[in-house]
N, CA, C and O of each residue as an XYZ file, in Angstrom:
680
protein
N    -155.611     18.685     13.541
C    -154.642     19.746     13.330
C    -155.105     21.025     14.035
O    -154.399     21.696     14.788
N    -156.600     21.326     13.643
C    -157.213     22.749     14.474
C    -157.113     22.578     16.306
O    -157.051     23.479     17.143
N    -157.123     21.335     16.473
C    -156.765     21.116     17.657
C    -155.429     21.223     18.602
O    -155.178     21.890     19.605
N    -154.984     20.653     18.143
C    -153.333     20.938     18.129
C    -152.847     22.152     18.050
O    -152.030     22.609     18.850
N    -153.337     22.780     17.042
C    -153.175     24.556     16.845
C    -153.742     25.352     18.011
O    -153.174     26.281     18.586
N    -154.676     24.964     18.216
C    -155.704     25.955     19.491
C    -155.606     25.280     20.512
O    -156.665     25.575     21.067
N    -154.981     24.415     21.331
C    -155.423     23.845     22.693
C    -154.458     25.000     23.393
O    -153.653     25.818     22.949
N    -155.005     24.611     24.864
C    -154.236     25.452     25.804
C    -153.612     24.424     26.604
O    -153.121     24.527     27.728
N    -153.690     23.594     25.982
C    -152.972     22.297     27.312
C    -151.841     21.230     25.613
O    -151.772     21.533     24.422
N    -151.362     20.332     26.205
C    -150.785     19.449     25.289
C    -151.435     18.399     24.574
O    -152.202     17.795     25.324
N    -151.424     18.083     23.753
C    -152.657     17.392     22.615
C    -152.159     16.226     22.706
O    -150.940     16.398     22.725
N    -152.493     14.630     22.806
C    -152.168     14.152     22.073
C    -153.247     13.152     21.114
O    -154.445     12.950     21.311
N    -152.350     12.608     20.003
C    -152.994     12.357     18.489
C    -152.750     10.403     18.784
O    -151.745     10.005     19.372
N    -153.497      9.728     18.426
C    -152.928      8.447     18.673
C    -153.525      8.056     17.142
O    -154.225      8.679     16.344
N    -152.731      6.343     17.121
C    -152.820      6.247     15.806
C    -153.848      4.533     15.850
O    -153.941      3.983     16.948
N    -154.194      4.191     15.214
C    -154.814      3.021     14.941
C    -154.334      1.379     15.342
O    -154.953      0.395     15.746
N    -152.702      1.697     14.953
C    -152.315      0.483     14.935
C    -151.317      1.033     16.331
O    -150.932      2.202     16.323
N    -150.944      0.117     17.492
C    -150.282      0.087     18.658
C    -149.001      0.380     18.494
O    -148.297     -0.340     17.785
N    -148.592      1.286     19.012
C    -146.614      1.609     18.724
C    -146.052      0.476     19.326
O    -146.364     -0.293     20.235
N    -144.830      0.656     18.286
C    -143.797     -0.503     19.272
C    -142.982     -0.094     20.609
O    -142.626      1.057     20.862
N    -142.742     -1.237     21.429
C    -142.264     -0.805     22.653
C    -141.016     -0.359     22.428
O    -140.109     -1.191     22.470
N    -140.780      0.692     22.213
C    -139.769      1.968     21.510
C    -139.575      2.658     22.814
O    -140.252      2.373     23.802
N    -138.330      3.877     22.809
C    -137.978      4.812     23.489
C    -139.194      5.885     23.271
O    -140.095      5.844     22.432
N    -138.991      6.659     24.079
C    -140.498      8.429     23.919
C    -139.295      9.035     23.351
O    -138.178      8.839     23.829
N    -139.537      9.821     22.264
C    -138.461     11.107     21.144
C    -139.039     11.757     21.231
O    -140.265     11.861     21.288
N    -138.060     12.497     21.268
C    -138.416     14.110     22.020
C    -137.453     14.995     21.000
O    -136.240     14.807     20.912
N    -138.401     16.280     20.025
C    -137.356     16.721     19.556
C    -136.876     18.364     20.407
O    -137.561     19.208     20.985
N    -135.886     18.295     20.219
C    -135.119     19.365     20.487
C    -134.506     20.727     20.218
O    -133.653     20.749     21.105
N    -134.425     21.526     19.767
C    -133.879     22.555     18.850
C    -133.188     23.389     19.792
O    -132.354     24.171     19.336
N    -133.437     23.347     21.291
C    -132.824     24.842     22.051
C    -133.741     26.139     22.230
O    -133.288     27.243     22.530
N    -134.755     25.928     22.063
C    -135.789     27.280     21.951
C    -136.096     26.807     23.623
O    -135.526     26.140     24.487
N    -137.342     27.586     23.479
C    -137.779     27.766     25.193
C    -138.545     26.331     25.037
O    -138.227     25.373     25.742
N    -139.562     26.262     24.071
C    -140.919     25.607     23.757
C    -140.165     24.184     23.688
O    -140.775     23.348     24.355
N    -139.181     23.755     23.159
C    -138.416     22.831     22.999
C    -138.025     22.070     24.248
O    -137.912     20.857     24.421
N    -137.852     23.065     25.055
C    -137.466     22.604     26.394
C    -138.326     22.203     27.651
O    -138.169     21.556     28.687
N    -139.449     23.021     26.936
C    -140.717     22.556     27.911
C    -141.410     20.946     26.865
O    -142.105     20.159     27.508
N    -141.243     20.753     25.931
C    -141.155     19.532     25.602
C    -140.282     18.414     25.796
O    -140.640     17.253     25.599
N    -139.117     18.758     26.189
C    -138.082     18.060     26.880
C    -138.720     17.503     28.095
O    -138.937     16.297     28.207
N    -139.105     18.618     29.261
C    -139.618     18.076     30.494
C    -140.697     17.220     30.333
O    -140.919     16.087     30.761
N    -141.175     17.805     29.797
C    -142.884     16.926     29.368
C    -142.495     15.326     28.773
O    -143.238     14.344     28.766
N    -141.189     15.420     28.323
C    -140.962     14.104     27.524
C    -140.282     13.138     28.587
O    -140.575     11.943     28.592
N    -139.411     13.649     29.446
C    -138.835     13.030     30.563
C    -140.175     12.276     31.370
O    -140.331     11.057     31.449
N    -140.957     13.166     31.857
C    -142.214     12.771     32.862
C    -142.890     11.421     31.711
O    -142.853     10.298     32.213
N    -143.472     11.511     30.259
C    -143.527     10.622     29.819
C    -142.834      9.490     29.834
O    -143.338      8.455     29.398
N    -141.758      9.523     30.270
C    -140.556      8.245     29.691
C    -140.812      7.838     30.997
O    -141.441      6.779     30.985
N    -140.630      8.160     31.880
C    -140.375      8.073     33.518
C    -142.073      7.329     33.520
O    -141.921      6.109     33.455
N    -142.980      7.550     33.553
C    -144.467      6.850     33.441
C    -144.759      5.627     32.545
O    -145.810      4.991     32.624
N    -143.626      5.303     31.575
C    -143.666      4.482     30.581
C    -142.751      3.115     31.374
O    -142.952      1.901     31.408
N    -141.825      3.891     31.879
C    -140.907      2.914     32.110
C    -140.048      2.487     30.911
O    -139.809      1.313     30.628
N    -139.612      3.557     30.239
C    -139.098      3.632     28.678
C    -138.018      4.519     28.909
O    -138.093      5.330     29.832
N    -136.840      4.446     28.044
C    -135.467      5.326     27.282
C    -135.662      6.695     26.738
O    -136.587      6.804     25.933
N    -135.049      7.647     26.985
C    -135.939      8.787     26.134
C    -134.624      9.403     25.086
O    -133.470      9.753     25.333
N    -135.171      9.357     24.235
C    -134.127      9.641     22.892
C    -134.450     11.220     22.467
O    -135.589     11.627     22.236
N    -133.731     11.709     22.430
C    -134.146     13.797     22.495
C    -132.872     13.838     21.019
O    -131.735     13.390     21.166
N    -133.211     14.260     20.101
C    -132.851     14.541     18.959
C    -133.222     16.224     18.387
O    -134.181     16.986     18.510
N    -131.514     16.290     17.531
C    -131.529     17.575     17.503
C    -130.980     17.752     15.875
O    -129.992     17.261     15.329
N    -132.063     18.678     15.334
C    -132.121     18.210     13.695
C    -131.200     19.262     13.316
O    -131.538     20.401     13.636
N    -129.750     19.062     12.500
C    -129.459     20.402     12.216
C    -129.748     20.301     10.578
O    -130.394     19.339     10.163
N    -129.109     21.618      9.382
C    -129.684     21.627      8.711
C    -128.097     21.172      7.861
O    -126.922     21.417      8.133
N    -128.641     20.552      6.950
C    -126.890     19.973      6.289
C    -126.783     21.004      5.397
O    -127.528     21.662      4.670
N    -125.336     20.924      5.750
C    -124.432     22.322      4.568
C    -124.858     22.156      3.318
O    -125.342     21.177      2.750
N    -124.491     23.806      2.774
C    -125.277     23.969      1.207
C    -124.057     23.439      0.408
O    -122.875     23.748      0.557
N    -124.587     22.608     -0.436
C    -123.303     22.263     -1.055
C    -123.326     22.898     -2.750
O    -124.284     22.826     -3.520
N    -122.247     23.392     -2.973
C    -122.880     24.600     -4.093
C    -123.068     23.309     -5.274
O    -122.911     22.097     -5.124
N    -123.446     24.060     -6.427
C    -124.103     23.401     -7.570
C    -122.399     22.792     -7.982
O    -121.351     23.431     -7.887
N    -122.577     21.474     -8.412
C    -120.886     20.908     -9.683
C    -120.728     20.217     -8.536
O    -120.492     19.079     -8.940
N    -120.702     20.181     -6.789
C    -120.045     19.455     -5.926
C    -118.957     21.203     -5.853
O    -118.922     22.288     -6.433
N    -118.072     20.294     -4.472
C    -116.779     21.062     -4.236
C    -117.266     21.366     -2.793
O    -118.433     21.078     -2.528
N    -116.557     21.867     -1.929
C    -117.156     21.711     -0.309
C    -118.215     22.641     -0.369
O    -118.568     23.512     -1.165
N    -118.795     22.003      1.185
C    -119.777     23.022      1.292
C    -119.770     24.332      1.843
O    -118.575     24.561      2.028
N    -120.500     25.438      2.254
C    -120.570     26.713      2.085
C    -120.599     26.494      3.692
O    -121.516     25.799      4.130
N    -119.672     27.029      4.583
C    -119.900     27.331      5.816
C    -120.425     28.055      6.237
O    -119.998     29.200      6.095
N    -121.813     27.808      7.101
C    -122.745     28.611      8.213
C    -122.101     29.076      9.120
O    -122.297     30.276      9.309
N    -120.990     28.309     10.140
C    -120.214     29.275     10.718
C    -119.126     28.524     11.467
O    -118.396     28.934     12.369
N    -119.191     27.208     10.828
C    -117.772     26.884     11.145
C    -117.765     25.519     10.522
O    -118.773     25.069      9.978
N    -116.587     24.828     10.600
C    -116.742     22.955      9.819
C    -117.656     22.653      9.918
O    -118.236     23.191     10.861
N    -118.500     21.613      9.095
C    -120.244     21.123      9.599
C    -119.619     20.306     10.715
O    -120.330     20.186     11.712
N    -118.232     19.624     10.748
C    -118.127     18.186     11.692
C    -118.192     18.787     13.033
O    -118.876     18.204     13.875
N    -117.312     20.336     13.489
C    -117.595     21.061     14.603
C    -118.709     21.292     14.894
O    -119.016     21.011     16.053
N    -119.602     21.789     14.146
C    -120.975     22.444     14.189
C    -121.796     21.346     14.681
O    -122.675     21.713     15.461
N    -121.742     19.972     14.411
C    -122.272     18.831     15.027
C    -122.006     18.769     15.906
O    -122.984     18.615     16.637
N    -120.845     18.806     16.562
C    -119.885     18.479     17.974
C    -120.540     19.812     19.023
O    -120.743     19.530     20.204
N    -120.721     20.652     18.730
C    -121.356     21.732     19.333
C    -122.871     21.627     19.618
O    -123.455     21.764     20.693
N    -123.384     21.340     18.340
C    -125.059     21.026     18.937
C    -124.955     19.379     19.948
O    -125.519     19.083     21.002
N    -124.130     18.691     19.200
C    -124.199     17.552     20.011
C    -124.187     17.912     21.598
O    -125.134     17.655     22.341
N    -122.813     18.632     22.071
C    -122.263     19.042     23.315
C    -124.270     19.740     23.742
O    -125.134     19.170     24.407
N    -124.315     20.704     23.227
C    -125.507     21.355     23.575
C    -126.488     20.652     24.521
O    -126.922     20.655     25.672
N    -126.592     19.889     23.017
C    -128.027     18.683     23.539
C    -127.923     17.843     24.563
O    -128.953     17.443     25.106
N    -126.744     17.454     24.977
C    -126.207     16.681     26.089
C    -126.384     17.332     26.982
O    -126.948     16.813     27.945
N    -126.076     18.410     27.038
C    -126.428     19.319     28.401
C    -127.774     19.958     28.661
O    -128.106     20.305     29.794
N    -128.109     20.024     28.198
C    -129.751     20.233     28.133
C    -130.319     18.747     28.276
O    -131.140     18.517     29.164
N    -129.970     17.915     27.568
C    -130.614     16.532     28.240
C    -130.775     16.123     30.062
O    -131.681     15.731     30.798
N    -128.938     16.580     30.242
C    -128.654     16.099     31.245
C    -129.043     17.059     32.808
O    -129.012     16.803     34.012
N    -129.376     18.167     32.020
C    -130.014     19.283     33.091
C    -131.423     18.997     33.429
O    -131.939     19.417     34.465
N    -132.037     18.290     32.566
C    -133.455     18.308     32.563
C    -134.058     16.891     33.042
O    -135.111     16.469     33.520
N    -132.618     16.324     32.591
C    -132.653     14.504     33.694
C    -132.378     14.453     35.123
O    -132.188     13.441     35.797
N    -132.380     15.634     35.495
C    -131.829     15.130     37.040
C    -133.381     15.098     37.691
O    -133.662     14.372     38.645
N    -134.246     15.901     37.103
C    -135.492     15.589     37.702
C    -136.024     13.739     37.502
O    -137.030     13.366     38.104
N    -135.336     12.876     36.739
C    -135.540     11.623     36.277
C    -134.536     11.002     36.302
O    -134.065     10.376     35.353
N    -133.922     11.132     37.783
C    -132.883      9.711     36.725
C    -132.929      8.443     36.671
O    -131.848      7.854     36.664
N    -134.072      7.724     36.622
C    -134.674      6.851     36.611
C    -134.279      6.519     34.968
O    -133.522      5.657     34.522
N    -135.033      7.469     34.309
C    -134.844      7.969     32.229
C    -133.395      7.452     32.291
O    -132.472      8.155     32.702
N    -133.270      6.407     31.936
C    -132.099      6.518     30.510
C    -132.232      7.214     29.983
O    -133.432      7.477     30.074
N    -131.396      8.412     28.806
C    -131.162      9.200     27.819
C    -130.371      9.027     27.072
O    -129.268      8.681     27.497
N    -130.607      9.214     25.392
C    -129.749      9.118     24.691
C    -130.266     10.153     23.966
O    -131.464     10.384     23.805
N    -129.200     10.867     23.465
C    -128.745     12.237     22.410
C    -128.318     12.006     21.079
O    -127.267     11.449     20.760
N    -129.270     12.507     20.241
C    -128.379     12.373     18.873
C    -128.655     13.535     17.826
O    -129.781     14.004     17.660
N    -127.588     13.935     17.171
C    -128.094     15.119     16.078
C    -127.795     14.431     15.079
O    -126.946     13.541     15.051
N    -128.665     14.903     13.943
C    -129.113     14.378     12.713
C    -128.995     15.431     11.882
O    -129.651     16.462     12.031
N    -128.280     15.271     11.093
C    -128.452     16.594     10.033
C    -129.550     15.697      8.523
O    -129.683     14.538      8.128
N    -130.124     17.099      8.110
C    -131.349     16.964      7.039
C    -132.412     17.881      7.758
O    -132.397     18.496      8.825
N    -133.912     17.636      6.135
C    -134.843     18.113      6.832
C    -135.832     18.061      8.325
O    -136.226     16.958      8.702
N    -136.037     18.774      8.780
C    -136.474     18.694     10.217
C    -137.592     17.230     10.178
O    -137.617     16.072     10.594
N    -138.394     18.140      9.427
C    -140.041     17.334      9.447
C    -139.649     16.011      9.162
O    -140.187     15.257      9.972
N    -138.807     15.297      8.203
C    -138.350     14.252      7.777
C    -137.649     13.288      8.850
O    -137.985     12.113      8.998
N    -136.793     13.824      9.468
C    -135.803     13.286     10.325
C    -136.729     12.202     11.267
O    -136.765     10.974     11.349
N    -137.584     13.519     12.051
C    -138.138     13.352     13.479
C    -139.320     12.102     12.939
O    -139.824     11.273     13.697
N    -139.579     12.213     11.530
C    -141.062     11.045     11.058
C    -139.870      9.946     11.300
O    -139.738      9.159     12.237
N    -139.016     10.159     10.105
C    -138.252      8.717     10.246
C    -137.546      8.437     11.815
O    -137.243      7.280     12.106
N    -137.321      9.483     12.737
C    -137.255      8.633     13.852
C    -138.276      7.627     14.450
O    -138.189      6.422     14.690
N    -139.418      8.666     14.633
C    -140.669      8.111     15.142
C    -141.062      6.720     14.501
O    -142.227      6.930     14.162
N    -140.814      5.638     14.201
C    -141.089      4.763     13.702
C    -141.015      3.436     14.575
O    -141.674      2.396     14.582
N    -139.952      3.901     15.296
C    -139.123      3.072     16.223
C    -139.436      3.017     17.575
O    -139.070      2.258     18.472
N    -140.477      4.342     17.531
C    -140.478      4.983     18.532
C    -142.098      4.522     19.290
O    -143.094      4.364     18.584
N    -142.124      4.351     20.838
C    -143.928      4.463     21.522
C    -144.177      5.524     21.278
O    -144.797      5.594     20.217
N    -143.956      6.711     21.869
C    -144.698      8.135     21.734
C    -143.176      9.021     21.259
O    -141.960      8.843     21.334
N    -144.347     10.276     20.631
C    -143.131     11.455     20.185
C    -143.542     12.611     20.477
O    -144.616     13.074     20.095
N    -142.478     13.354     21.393
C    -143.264     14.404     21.978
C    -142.851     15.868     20.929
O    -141.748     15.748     20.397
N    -143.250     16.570     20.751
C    -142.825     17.927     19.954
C    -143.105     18.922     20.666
O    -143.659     18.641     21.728
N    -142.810     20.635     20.340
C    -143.246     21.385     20.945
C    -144.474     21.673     19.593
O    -144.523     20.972     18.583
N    -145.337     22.781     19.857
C    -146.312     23.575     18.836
C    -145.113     24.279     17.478
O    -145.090     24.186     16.251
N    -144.369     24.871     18.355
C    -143.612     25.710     17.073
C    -142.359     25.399     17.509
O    -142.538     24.880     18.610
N    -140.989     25.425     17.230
C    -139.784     26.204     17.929
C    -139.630     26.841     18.356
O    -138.997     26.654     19.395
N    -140.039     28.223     18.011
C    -139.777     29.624     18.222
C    -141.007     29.814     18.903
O    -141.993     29.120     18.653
N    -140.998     30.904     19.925
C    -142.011     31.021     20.826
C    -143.496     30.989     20.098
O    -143.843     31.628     19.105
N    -144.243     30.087     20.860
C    -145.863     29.417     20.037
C    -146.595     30.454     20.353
O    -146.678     30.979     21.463
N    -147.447     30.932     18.803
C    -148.373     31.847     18.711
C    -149.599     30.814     18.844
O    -149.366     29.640     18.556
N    -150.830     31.161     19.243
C    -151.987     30.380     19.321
C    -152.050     29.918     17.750
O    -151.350     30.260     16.797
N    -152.872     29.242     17.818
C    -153.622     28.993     16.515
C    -152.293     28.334     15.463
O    -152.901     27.732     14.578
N    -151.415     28.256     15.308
C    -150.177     28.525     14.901
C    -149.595     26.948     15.188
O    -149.754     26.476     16.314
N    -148.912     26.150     14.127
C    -148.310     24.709     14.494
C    -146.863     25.135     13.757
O    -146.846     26.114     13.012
N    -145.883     24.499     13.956
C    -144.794     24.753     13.049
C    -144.649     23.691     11.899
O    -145.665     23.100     11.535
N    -143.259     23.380     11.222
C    -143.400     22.290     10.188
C    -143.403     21.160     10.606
O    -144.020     20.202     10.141
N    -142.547     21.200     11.731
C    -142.127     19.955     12.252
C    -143.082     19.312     12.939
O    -142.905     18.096     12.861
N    -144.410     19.732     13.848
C    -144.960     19.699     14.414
C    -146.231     18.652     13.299
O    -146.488     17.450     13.233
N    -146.662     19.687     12.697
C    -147.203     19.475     11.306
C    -147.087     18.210     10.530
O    -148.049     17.556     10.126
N    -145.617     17.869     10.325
C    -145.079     16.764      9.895
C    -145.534     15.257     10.800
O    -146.185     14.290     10.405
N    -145.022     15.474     11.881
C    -145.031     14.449     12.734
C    -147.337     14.297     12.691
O    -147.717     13.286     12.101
N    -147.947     14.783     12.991
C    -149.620     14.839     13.116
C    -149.391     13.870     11.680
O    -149.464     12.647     11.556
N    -149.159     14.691     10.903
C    -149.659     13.938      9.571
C    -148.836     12.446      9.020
O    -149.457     11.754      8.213
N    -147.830     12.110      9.349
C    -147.009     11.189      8.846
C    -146.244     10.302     10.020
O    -145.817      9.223      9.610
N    -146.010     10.592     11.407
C    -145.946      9.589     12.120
C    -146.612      8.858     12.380
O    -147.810      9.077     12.563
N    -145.776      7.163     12.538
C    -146.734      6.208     12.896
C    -147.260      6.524     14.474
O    -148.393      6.630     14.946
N    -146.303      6.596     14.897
C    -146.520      6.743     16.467
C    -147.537      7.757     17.029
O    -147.911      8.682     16.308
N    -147.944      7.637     18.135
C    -148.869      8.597     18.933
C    -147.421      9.761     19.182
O    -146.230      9.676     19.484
N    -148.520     10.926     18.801
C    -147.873     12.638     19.095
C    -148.500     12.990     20.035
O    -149.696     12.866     20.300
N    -147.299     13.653     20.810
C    -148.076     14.521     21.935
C    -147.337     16.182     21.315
O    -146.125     16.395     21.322
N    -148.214     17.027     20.903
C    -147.927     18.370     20.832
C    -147.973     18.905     21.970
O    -148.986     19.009     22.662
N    -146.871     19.283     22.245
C    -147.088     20.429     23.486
C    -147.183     22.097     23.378
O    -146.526     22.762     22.577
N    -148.165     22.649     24.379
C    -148.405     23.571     24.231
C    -149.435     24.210     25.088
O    -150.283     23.498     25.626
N    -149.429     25.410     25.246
C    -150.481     25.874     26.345
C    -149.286     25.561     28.372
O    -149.574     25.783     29.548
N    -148.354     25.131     27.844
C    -147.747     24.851     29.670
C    -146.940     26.144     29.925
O    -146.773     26.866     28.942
N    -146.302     26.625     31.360
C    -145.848     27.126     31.631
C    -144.017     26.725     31.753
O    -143.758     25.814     32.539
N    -142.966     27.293     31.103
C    -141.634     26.993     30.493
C    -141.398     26.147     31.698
O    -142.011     26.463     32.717
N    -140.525     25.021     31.735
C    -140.110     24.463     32.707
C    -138.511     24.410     33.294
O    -137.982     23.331     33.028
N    -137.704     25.284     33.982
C    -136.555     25.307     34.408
C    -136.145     23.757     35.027
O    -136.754     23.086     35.860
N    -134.754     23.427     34.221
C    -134.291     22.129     34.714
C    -133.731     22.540     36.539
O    -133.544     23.646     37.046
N    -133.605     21.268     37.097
C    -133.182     21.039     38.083
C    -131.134     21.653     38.819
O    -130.072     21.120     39.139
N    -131.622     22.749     38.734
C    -129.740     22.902     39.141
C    -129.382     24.510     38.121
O    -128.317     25.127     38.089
N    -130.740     24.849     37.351
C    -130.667     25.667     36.547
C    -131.290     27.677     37.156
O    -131.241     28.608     36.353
């Protein structure tokens, strides 16, 4: 974990027992750090000769106490999916032209972050993350990051310490 927190380059954590020949997951959120894990995850997939699955966790509507709909963040949750979905597609597909070798597939998941990305990783050879979402302070891991070290089966690669990577056409 202190490792992961402090490197200046991208960490990765491997696990005991051999991943299955799975897609590389890559999570996503839209931050900068996110996106330089994107690239980093493409170049993995592309070296694997593997699918790269880039997932984008949103957070599911509050649903008040008794039931009755939920409390809108800022528009239908089914739009609000359709929007990160649209997002992630384009950010996938900006960052694939350096690969198009990569198959890609996109998916948003609503629930907890840390949860989602473990239960993806299962399925998964490698899972790439960034350090934080939000721009990475040294020393500093986020939850999600955190989550995946401690509870994925799969080998983690934390990224961190690289310079942001602009997609191809961007």
């Amino acid at each position: 974990m202190q490792l992961a927190a402090r490197a200046d380059c991208p960490v990765l954590v491997v696990r005991s027992e051999p991943p299955p020949r799975g897609p590389v997951l890559v999570g996503v959120d839209g931050s900068a750090s996110s996106r330089t894990a994107l690239a980093f995850a493409f170049g993995c997939a592309a070296r694997r000769s593997a699918r790269l699955l880039a997932v984008r966790v949103t957070e599911p509507p509050d649903v008040p106490p008794g039931g009755g709909p939920p409390a809108a963040a800022g528009g239908p949750p089914q739009q609000d999916q359709r929007d990160a979905h649209a997002e992630l597609a384009e950010l996938v597909a900006r960052f694939g032209r350096r690969h198009p070798e990569v198959p890609a597939e996109c998916h948003v998941v609503g629930g907890d972050p840390g949860g989602v990305m473990v239960d993806q990783s299962r399925s998964t050879q490698l899972t790439v993350v960034a350090a934080r979402g939000d721009e990475p302070l040294r020393g500093m891991l986020g939850a999600v990051s955190q989550s995946l070290l401690y509870h994925s089966p799969a080998p983690v690669i934390v990224v961190r310490g690289m310079t942001p990577t602009a997609p191809s056409g961007a």
